[in-house]
C-alpha positions in Angstrom: 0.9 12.2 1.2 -2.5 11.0 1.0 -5.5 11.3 3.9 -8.6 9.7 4.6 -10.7 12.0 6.0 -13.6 9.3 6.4 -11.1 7.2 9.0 -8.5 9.8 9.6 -5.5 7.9 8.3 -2.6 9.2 7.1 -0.2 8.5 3.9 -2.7 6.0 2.7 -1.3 4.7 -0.8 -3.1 1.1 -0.9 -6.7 -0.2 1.3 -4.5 -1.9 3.6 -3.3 1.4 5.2 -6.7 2.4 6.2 -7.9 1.9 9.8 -9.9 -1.1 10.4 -13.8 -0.9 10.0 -13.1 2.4 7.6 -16.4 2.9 5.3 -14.4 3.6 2.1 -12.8 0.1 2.8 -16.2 -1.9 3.2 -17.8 -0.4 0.5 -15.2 -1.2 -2.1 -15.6 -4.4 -0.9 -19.1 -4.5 -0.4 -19.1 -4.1 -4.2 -16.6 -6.7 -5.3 -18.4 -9.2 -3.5 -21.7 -8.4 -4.8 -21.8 -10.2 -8.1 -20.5 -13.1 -6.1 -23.3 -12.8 -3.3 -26.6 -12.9 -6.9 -24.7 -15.3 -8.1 -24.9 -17.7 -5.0 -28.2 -17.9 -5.3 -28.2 -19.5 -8.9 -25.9 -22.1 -8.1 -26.8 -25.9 -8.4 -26.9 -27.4 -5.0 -25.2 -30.8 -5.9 -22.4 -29.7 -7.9 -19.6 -27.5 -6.3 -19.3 -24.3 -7.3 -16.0 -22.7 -8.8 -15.3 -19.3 -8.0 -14.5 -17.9 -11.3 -16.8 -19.0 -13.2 -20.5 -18.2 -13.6 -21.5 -20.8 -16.5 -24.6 -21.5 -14.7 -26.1 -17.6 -15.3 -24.9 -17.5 -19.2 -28.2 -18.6 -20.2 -31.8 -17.1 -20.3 -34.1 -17.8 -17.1 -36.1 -15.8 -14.4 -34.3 -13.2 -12.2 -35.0 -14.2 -8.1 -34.3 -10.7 -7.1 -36.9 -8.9 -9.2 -38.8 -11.4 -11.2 -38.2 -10.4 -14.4 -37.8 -13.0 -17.5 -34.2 -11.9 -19.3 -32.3 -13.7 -22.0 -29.5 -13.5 -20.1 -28.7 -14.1 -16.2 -25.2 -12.7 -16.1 -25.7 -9.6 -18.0 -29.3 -9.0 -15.9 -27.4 -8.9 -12.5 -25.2 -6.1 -13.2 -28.0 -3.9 -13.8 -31.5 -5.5 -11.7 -33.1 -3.4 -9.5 -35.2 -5.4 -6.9 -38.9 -4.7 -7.2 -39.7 -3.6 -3.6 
C-alpha cells in the first residue's frame, strides 16, 4: 500500500490514483511536455507539424531560448539553460 504524502492519497499504484491538481502529478507532466513546448517554437508555420517527429531541430542553427550557435538543435534542447 502506497501513499502520497504530497496529496494525501492512498494505495496509489499508477498517476491516475492521485488526487486531482497533485504536484507530483503536474510535474511529471510538466516534464514530458517540455521537449514538446522548445520544440513548438522551431516549427515551420506552413507545414503541419507531426507529433513524433522533430526532423526540423536535427540540423545545426541558433538556439531562441539562449542564443547560442550549436551543431545540433535536438541534442541542444535537452541541456540549454536560458541566458537570463
Amino acid at each position: 500500500m502506497a501513499h502520497c504524502f504530497r496529496c494525501n492519497a492512498n494505495e496509489v499504484k499508477k498517476d491516475e490514483d492521485h488526487k486531482p491538481g497533485c504536484p507530483v502529478v503536474k510535474a511529471k507532466r510538466e516534464a514530458a511536455n517540455r521537449i514538446t513546448k522548445l520544440a513548438a517554437g522551431y516549427r515551420r508555420k506552413n507545414q503541419p507539424s507531426e507529433p513524433s517527429s522533430h526532423g526540423n531541430l536535427n540540423r545545426p542553427g541558433t538556439c531562441k531560448k539562449c542564443g547560442v550557435i550549436v551543431p545540433n538543435l535536438l541534442l541542444h534542447l535537452g541541456k540549454c539553460k536560458p541566458a537570463a
